[in-house]
C-alpha positions in Angstrom: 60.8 3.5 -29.4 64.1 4.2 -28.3 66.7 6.3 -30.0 68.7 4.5 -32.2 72.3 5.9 -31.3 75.7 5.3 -30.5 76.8 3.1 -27.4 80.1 2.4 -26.0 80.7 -1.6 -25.3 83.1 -4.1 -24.2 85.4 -5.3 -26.6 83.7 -8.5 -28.7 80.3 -6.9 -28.1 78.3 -7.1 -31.0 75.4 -4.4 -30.8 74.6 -4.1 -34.0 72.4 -7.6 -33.3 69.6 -8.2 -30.9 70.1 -10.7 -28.0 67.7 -12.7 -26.0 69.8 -12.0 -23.6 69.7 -8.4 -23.2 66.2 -8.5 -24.7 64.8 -10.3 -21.9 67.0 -8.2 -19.3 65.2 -5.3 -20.4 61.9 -7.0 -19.6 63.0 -7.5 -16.2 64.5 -3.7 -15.8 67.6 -4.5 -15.6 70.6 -1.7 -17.9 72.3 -4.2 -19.5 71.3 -3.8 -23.0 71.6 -1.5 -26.2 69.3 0.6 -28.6 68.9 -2.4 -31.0 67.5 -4.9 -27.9 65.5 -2.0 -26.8 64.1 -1.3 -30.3 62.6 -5.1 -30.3 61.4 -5.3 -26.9 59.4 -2.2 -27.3 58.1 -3.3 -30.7 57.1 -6.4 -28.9 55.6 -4.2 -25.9 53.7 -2.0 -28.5 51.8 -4.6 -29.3 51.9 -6.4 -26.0 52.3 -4.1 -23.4 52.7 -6.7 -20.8 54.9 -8.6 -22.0 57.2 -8.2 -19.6 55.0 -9.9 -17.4 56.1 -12.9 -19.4 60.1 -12.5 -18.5 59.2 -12.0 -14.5 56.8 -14.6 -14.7 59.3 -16.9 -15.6 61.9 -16.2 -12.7 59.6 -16.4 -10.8 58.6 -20.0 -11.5 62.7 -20.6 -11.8 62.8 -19.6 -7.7 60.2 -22.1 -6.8 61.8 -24.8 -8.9 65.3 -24.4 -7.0 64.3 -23.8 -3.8 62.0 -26.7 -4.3 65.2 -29.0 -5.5 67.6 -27.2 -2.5 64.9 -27.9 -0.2 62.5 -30.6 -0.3 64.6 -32.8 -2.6 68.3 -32.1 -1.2 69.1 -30.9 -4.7 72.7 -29.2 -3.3 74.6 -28.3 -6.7 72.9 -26.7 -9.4 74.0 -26.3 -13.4 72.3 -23.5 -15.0 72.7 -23.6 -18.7 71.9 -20.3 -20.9 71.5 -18.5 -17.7 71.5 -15.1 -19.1 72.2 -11.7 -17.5 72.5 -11.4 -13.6 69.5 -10.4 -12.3 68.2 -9.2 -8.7 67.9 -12.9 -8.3 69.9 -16.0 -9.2 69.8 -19.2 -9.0 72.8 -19.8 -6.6 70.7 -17.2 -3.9 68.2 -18.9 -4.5 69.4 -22.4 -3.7 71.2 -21.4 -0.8 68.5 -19.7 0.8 66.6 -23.3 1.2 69.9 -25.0 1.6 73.2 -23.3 2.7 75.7 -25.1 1.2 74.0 -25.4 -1.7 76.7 -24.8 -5.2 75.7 -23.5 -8.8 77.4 -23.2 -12.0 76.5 -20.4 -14.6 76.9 -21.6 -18.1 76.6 -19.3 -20.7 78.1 -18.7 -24.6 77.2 -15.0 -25.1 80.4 -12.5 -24.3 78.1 -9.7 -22.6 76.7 -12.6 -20.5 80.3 -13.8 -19.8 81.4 -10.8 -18.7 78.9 -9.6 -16.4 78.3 -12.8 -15.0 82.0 -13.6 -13.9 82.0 -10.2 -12.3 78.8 -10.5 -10.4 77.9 -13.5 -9.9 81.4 -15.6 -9.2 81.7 -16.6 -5.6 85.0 -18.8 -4.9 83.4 -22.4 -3.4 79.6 -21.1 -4.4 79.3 -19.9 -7.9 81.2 -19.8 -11.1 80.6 -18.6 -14.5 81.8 -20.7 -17.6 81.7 -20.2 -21.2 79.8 -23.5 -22.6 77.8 -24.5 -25.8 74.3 -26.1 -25.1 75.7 -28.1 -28.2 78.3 -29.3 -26.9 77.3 -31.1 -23.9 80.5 -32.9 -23.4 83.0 -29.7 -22.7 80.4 -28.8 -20.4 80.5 -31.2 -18.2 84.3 -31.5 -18.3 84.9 -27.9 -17.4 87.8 -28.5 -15.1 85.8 -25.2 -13.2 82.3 -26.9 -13.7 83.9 -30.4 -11.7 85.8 -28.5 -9.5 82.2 -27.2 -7.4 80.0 -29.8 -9.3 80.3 -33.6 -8.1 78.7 -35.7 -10.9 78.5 -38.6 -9.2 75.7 -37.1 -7.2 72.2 -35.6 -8.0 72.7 -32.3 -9.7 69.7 -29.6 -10.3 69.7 -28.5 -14.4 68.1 -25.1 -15.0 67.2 -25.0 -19.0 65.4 -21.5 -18.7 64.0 -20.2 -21.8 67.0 -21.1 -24.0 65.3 -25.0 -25.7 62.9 -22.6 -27.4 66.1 -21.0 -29.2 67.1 -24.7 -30.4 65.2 -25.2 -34.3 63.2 -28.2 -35.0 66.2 -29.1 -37.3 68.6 -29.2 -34.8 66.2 -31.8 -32.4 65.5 -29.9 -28.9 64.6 -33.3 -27.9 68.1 -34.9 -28.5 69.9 -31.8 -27.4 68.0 -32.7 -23.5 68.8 -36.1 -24.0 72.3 -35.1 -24.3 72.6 -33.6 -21.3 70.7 -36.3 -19.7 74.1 -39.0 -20.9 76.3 -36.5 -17.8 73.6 -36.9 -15.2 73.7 -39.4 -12.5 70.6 -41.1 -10.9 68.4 -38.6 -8.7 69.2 -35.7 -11.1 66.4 -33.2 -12.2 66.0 -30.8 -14.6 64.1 -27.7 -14.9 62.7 -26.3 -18.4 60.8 -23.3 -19.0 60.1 -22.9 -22.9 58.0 -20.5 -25.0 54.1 -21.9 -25.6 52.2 -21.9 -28.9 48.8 -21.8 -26.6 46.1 -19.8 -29.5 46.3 -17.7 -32.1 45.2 -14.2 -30.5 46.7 -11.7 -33.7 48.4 -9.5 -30.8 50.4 -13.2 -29.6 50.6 -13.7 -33.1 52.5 -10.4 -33.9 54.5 -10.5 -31.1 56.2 -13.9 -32.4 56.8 -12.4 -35.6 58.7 -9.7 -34.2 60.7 -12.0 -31.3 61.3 -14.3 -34.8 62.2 -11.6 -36.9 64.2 -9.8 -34.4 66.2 -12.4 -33.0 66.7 -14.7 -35.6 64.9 -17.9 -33.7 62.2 -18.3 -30.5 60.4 -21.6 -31.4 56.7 -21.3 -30.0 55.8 -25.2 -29.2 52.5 -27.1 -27.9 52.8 -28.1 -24.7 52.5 -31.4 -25.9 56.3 -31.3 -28.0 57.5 -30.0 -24.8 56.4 -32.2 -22.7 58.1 -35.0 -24.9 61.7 -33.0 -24.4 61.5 -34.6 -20.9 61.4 -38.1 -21.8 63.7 -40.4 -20.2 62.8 -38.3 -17.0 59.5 -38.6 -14.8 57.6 -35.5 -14.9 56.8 -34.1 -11.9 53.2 -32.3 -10.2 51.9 -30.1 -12.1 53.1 -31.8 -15.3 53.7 -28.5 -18.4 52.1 -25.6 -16.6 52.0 -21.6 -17.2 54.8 -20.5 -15.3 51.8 -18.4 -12.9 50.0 -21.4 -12.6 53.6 -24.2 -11.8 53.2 -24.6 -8.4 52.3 -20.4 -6.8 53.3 -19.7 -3.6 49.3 -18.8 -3.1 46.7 -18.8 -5.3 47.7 -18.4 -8.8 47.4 -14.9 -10.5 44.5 -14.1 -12.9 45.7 -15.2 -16.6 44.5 -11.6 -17.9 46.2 -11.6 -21.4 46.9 -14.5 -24.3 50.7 -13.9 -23.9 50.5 -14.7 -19.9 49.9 -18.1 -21.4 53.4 -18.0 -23.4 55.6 -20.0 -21.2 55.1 -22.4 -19.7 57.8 -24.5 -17.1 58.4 -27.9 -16.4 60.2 -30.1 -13.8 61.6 -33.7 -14.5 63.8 -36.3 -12.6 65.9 -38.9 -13.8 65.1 -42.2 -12.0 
């Protein structure tokens, strides 16, 4: 457990509160979190101690989606929603490495988030960072910075990576898709990765409590439920998979631990 002390913070940082965000960057190794992130993910890792796995798994399975899209289906403009912290690898490298002119908008409504990503990840004509509220689908898609790289008249690549699960029953994941869906021309797809309710192992079990308790809301869901957040779009090969078994590079690695089998990915097209 780390030591709970003192850290310095941009402005508008809150780090009295956990974030997903920050949470999940310290899966992946990355320094852009505080004591009170740290405190949860190594409660969570206590239990779990691979549950970074988890996080890396599910970049992973992000890369193959987009260069899939950029690639094989001329996906060349990409809107990634809830994208989180910058990592070693984003979705606009990503993209353009299967196709070169390939253009991505970051969309994200966390400050930390904003902040990094605008500095690292904003490339004038490739990639820009905007503040935008899953919610609120409309200002999205309106961002005079979002249509100023995104033509939506034209197939456009939606990344929804492990931010539906943060969206409560009461608040109806399902019509929060479908309202992105409304902005989407024909020949669109979108890309969901979500958190999976796949057993009831007591060490998965514990380690919800704590991601619930900690951060205030990660919704584990059948596949089944998740699969129906796609409707209105066809479902691609391999249908809801583990995000080590959605489509591998080679042979898929060994599922050695219940939590390997906590998120799962997803790939849709809107015909």
């Amino acid at each position: 457990m780390v030591e709970d002390i003192p850290e310095e913070a941009p402005p508008g940082i809150d780090t009295s509160t956990p974030s997903f965000a920050r949470v999940y960057d310290y899966f992946l190794g990355g320094k852009d979190n505080f004591a009170v992130d740290r405190q949860v993910a190594d409660m969570v890792m206590q239990l779990v101690p691979e549950a970074p796995v988890v996080a890396q798994g599910n970049r992973v399975a992000i890369g193959r989606a987009v260069t899939y899209l950029a690639g094989e289906a001329g996906i060349d403009q990409f809107v990634d929603i809830g994208s989180g912290l910058p990592t070693s690898s984003n979705v606009h490298q990503y993209a353009r490495d299967a196709s070169p002119s390939a253009r991505v908008v970051y969309v994200d409504n966390d400050p930390i988030v904003l902040a990094h990503g605008r500095a690292l990840l904003s490339e004038p004509g490739v990639a820009t960072f905007i503040q935008g509220d899953l919610y609120e689908p409309d200002k999205i898609f309106a961002d005079e910075a979002l249509t100023a790289l995104i033509d939506l008249d034209r197939p456009v690549g939606v990344i929804l990576a492990a931010i539906i699960h943060h969206v409560p029953d009461e608040r109806d994941p399902a019509g929060v898709v479908r309202g992105l869906l409304r902005f989407l021309p024909r020949g669109s797809h979108v890309m969901l990765t979500h958190l999976h309710d796949s057993g009831d192992d007591p060490r998965v079990e514990e380690a919800k409590r704590v991601l619930q308790s900690g951060l205030g809301g990660s919704y584990f869901r059948p596949a089944s439920e998740i699969e129906r957040f796609m409707d209105g779009l066809t479902i691609l090969e391999p249908g809801v998979a583990h995000v080590t078994e959605w489509r591998p590079n080679g042979p898929p690695g060994p599922l050695e631990h219940p939590l390997h089998t906590q998120m799962v990915a997803v790939l849709g097209r809107k015909d």
